[in-house]
VOLUMLO-150230 format. One record per residue: residue number from 0; residue in three letters; x, z, y of N, C-alpha, C in turn. Coordinates in nm, 3 decimals, always signed. Each point is the difference from the previous one (the first is absolute). Example, Ala and Ser with C-alpha at 12.3 -4.5 7.8 and 13.67 -1.06 7.14 Angstrom:
# VOLUMLO-150230
+-----+-----+---------+---------+---------+---------+---------+---------+---------+---------+---------+
:   n : res :    n_px :    n_pz :    n_py :   ca_px :   ca_pz :   ca_py :    c_px :    c_pz :    c_py :
+-----+-----+---------+---------+---------+---------+---------+---------+---------+---------+---------+
:   0 : Ala :  +1.319 :  +0.780 :  -0.569 :  -0.089 :  +0.000 :  +0.119 :  +0.090 :  +0.000 :  +0.120 :
:   1 : Ser :  -0.035 :  -0.072 :  +0.105 :  +0.082 :  +0.006 :  +0.119 :  -0.077 :  +0.073 :  +0.109 :
+-----+-----+---------+---------+---------+---------+---------+---------+---------+---------+---------+
This chain:
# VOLUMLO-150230
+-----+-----+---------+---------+---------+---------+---------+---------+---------+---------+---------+
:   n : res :    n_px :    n_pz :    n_py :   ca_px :   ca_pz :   ca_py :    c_px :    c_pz :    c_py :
+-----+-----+---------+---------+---------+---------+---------+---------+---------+---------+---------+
:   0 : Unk :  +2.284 : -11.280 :  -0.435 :  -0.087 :  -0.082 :  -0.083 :  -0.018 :  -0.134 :  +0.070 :
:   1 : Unk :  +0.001 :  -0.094 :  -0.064 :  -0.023 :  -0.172 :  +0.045 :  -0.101 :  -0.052 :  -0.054 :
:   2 : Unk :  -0.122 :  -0.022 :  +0.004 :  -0.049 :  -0.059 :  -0.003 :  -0.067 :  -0.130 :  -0.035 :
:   3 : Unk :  +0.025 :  -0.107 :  -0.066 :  +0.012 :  -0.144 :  -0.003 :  -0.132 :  -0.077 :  -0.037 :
:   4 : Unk :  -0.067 :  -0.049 :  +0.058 :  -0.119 :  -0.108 :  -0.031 :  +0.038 :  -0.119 :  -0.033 :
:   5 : Unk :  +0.025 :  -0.008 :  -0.141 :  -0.005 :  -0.198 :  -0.023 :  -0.038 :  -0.097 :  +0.029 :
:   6 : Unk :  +0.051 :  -0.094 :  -0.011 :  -0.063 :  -0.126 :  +0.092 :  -0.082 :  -0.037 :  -0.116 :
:   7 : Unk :  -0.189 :  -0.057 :  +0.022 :  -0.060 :  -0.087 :  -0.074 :  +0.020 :  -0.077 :  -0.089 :
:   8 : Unk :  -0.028 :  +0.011 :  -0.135 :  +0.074 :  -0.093 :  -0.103 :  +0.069 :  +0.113 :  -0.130 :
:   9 : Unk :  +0.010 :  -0.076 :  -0.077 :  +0.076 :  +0.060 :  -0.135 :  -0.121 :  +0.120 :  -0.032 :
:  10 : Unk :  +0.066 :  -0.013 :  -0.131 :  -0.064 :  +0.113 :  -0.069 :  +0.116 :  +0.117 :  -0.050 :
:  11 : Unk :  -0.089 :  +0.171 :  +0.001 :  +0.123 :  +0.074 :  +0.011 :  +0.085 :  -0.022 :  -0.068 :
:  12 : Unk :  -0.002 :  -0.029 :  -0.147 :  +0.124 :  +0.032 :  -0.086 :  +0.095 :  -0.152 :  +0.078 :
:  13 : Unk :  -0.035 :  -0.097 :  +0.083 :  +0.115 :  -0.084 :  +0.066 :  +0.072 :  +0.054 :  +0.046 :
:  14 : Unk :  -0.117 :  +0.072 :  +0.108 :  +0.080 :  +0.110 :  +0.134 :  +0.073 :  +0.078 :  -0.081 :
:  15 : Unk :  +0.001 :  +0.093 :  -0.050 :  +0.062 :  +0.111 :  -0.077 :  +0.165 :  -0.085 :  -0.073 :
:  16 : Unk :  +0.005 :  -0.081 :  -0.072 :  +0.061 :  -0.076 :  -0.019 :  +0.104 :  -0.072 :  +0.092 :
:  17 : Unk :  -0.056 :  -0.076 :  +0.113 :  +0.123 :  -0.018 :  +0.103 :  +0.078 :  +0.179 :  +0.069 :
:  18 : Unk :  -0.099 :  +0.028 :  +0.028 :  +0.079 :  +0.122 :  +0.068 :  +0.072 :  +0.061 :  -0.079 :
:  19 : Unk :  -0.008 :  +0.031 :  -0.163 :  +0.099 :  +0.069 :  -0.101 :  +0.082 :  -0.106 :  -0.018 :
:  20 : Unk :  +0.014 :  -0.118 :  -0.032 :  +0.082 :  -0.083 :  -0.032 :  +0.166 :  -0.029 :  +0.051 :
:  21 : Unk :  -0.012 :  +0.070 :  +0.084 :  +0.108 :  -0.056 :  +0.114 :  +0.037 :  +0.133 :  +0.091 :
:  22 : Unk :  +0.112 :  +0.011 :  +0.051 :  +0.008 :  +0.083 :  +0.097 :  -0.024 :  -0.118 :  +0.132 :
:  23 : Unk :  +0.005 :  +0.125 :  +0.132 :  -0.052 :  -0.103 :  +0.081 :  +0.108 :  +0.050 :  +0.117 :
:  24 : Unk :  +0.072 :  -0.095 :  +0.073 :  +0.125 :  +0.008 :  +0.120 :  -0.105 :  -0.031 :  +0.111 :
:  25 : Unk :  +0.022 :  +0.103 :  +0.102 :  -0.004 :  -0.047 :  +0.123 :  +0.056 :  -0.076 :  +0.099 :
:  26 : Unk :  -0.035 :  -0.175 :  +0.002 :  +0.082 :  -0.095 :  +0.064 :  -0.030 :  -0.025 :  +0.149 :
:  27 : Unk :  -0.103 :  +0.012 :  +0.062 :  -0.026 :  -0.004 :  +0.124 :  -0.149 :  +0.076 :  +0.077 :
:  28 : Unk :  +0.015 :  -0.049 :  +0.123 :  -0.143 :  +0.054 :  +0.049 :  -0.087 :  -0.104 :  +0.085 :
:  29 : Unk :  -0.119 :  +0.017 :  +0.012 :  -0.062 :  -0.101 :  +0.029 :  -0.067 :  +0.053 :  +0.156 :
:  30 : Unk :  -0.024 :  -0.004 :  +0.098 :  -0.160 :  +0.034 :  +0.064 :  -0.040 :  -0.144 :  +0.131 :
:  31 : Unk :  -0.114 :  +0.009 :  -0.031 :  -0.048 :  -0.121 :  +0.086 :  +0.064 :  -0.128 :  -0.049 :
:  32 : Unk :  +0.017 :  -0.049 :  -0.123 :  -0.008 :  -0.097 :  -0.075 :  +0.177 :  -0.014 :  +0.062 :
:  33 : Unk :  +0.072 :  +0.071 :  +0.047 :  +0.192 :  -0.005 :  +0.015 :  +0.051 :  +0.088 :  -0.073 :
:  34 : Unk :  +0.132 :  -0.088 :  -0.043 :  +0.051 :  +0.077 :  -0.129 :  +0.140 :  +0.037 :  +0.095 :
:  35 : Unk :  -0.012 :  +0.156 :  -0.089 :  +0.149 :  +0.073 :  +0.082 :  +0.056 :  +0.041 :  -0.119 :
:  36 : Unk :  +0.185 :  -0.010 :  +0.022 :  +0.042 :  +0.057 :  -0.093 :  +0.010 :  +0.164 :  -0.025 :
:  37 : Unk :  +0.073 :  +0.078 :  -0.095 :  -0.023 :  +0.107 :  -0.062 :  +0.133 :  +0.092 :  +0.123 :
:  38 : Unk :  -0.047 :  +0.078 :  +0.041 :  +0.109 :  +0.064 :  +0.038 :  +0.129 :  +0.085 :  -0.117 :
:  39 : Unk :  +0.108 :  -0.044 :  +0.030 :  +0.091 :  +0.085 :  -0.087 :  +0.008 :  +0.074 :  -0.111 :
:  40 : Unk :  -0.087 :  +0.119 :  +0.058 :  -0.031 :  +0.098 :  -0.092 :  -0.137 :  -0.017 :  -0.109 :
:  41 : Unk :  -0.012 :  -0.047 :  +0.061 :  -0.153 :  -0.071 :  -0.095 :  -0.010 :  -0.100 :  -0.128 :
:  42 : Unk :  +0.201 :  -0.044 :  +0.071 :  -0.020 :  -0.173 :  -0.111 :  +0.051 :  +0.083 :  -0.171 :
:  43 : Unk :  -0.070 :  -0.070 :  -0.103 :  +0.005 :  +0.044 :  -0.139 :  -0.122 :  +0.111 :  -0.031 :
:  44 : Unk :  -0.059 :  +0.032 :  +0.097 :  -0.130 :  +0.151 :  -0.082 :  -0.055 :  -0.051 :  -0.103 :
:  45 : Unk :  -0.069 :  +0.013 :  -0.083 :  -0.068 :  -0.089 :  -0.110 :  -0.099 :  +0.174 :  -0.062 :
:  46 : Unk :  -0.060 :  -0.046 :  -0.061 :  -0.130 :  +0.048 :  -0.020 :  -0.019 :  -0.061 :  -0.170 :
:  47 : Unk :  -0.047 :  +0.132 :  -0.092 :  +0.021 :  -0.050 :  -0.157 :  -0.156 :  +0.067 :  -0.022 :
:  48 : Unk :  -0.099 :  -0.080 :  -0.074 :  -0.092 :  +0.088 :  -0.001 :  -0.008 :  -0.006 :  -0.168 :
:  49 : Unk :  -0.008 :  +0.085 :  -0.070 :  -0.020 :  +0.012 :  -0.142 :  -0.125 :  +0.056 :  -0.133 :
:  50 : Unk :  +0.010 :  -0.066 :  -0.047 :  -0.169 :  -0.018 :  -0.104 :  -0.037 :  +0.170 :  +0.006 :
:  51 : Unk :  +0.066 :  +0.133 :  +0.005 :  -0.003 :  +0.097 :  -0.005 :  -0.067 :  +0.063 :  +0.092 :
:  52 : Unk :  -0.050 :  -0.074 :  +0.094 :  -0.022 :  +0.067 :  +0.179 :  +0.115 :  +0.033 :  +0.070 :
:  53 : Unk :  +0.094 :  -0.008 :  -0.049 :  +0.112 :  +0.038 :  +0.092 :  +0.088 :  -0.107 :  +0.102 :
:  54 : Unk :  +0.026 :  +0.024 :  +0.100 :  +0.093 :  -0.130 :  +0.118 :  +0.119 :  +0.100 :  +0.076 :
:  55 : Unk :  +0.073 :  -0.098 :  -0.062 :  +0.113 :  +0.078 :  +0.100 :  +0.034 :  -0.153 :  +0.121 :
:  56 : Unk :  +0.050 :  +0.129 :  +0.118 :  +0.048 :  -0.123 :  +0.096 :  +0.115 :  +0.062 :  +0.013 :
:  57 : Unk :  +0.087 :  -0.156 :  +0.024 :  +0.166 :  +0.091 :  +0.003 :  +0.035 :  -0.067 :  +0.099 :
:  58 : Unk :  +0.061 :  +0.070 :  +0.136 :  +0.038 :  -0.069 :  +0.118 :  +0.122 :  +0.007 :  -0.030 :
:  59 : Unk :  +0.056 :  -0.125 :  +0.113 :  +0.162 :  -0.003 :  -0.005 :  +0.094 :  +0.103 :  +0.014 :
:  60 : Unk :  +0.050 :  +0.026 :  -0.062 :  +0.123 :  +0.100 :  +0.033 :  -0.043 :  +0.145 :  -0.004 :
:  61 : Unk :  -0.144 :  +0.023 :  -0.084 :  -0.048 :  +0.132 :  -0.015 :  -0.079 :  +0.038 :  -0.118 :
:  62 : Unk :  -0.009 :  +0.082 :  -0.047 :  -0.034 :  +0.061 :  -0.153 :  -0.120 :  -0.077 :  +0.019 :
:  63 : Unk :  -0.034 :  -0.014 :  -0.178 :  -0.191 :  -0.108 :  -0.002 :  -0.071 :  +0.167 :  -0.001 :
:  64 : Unk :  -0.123 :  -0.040 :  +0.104 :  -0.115 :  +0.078 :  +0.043 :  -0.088 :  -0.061 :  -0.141 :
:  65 : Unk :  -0.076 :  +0.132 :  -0.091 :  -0.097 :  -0.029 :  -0.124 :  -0.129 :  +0.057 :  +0.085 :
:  66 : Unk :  -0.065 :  -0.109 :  -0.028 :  -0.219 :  +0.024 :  +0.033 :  -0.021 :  -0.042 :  -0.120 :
:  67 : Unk :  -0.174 :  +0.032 :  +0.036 :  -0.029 :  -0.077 :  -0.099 :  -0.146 :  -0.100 :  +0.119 :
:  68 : Unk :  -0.051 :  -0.097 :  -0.155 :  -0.143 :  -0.081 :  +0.084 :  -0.084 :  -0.005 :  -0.078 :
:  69 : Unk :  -0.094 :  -0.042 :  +0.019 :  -0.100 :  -0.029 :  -0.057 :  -0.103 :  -0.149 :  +0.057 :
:  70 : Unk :  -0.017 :  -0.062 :  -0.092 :  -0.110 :  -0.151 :  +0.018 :  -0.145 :  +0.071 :  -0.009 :
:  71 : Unk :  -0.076 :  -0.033 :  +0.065 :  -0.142 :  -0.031 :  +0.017 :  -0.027 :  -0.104 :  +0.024 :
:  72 : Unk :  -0.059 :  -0.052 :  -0.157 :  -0.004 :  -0.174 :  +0.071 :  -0.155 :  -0.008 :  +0.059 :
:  73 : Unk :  -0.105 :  +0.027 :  -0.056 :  -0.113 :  +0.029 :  +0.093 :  +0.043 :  +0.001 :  +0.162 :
:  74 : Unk :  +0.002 :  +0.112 :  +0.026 :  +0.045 :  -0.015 :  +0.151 :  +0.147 :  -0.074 :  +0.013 :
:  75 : Unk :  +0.050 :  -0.027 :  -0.108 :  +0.131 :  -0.097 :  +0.062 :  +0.105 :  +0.047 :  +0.078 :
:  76 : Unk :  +0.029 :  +0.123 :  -0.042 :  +0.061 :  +0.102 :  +0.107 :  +0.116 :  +0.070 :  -0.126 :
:  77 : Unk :  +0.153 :  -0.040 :  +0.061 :  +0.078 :  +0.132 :  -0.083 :  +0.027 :  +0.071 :  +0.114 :
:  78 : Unk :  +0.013 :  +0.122 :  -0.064 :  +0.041 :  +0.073 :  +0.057 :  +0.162 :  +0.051 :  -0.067 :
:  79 : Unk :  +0.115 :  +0.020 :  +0.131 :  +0.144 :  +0.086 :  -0.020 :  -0.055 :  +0.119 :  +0.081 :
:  80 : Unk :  +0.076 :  +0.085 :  -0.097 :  +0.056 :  +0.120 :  +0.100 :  +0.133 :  -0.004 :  -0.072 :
:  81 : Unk :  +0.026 :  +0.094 :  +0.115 :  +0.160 :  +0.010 :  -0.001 :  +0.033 :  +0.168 :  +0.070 :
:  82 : Unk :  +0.054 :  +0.083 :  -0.040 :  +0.014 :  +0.124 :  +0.045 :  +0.051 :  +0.027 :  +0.151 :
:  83 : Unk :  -0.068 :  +0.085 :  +0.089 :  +0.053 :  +0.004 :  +0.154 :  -0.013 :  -0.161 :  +0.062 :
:  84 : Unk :  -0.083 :  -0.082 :  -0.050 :  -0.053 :  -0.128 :  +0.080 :  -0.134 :  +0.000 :  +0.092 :
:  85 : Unk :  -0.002 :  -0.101 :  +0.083 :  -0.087 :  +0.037 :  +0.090 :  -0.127 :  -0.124 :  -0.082 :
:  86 : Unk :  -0.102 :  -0.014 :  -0.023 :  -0.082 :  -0.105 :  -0.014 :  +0.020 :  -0.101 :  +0.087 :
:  87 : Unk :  +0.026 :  -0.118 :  -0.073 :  -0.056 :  -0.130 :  +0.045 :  -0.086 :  -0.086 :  -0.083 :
:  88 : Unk :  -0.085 :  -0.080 :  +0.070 :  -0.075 :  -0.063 :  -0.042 :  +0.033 :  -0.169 :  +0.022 :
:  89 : Unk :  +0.011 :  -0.087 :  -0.125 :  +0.036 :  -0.157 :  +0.037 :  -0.109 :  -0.061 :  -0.131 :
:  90 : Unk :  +0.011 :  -0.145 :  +0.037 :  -0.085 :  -0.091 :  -0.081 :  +0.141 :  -0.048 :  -0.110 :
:  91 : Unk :  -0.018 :  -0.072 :  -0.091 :  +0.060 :  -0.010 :  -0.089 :  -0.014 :  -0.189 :  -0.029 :
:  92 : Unk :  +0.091 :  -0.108 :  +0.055 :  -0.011 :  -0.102 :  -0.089 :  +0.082 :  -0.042 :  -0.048 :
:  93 : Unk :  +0.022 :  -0.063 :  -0.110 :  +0.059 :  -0.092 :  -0.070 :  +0.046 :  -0.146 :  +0.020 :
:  94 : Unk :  +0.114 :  -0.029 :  +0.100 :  +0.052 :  -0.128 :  +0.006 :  -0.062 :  -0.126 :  -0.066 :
:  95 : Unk :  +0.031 :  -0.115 :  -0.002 :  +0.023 :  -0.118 :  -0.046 :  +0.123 :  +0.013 :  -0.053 :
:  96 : Unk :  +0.102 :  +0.014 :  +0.049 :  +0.132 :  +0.051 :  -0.103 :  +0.019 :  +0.091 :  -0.021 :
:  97 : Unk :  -0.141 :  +0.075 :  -0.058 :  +0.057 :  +0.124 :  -0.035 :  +0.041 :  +0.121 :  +0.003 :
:  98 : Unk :  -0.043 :  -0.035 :  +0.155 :  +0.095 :  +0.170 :  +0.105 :  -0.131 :  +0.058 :  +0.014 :
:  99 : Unk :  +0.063 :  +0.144 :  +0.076 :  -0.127 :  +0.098 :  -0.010 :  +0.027 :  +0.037 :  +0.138 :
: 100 : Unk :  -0.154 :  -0.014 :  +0.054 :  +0.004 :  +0.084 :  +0.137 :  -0.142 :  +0.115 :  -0.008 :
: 101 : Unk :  +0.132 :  +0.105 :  +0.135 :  -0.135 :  +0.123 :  -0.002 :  -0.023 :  -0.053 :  +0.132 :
: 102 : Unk :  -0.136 :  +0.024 :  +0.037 :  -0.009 :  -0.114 :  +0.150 :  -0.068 :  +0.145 :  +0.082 :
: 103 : Unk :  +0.042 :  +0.069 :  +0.110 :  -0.097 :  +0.089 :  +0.073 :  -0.029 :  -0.035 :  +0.099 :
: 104 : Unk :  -0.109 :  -0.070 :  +0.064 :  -0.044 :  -0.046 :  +0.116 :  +0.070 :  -0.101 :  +0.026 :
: 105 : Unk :  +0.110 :  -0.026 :  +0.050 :  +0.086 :  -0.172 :  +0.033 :  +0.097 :  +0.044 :  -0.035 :
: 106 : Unk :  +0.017 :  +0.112 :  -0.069 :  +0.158 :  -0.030 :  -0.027 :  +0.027 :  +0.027 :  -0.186 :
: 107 : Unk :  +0.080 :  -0.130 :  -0.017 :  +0.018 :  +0.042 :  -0.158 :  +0.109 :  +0.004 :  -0.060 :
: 108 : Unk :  +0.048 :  +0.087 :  -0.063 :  +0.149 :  +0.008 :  -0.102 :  -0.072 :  -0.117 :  -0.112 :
: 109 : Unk :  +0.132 :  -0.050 :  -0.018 :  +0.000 :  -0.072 :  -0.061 :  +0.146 :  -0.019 :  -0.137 :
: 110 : Unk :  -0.063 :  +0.037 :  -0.113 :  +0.061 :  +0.050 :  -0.141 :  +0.027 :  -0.180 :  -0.081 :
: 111 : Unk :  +0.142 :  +0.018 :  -0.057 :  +0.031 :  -0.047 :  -0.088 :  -0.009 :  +0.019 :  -0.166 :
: 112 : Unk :  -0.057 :  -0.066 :  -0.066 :  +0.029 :  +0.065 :  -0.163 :  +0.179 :  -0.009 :  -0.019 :
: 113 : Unk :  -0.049 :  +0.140 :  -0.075 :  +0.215 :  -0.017 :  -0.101 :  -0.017 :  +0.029 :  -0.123 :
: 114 : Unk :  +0.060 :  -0.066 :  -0.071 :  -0.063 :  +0.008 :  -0.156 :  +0.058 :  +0.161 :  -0.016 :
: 115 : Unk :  -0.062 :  +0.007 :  -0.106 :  +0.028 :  +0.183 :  -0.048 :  +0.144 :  -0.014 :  -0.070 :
+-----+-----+---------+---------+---------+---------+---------+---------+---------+---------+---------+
């Protein structure tokens, strides 16, 4: 299960809206404000979340893993699970262009939109 607290701002049906709109690629990583690239196996994962509750994440070169999530915009929190996953917990913002980061303590993945 993952966790996600939104960043301040928007109203849910926005939030709900960017995150279904788009699948989302994992392009890099962030911690202590330095950007590192994706190791190998990592480059292409992308993450689809859909109006249904359902998200699949499909890593490179391996069958797509189906969860599902859920928005709480009150607490501002979705939650993934994903079967045989361990919980994590990240904050959730929304770029200036657009990109999506899960941020946990200093370090943040950092998501591209891909149109559907």
């Amino acid at each position: 299960e993952i966790l996600v607290a939104n960043a301040p701002g928007g109203s849910e049906a926005e939030t709900l809206e960017k995150l279904v709109s788009h699948k989302w690629r994992y392009r890099r990583l962030e911690e202590n404000g330095q950007m590192f690239s994706l190791p190998p196996e990592e480059l292409g994962l992308e993450f689809h979340f859909k109006r249904d509750g359902t998200v699949t994440m499909t890593p490179p070169k391996n069958a797509a893993i189906d969860g599902t999530w859920k928005y709480t915009h009150k607490k501002r929190q979705l939650s993934i699970t994903f079967k045989d996953k361990d919980p994590h917990i990240s904050t959730v913002e929304f770029g200036v262009m657009g990109d999506l980061k899960l941020v946990d303590k200093s370090v943040a993945q950092v998501f591209d939109k891909v149109r559907l």
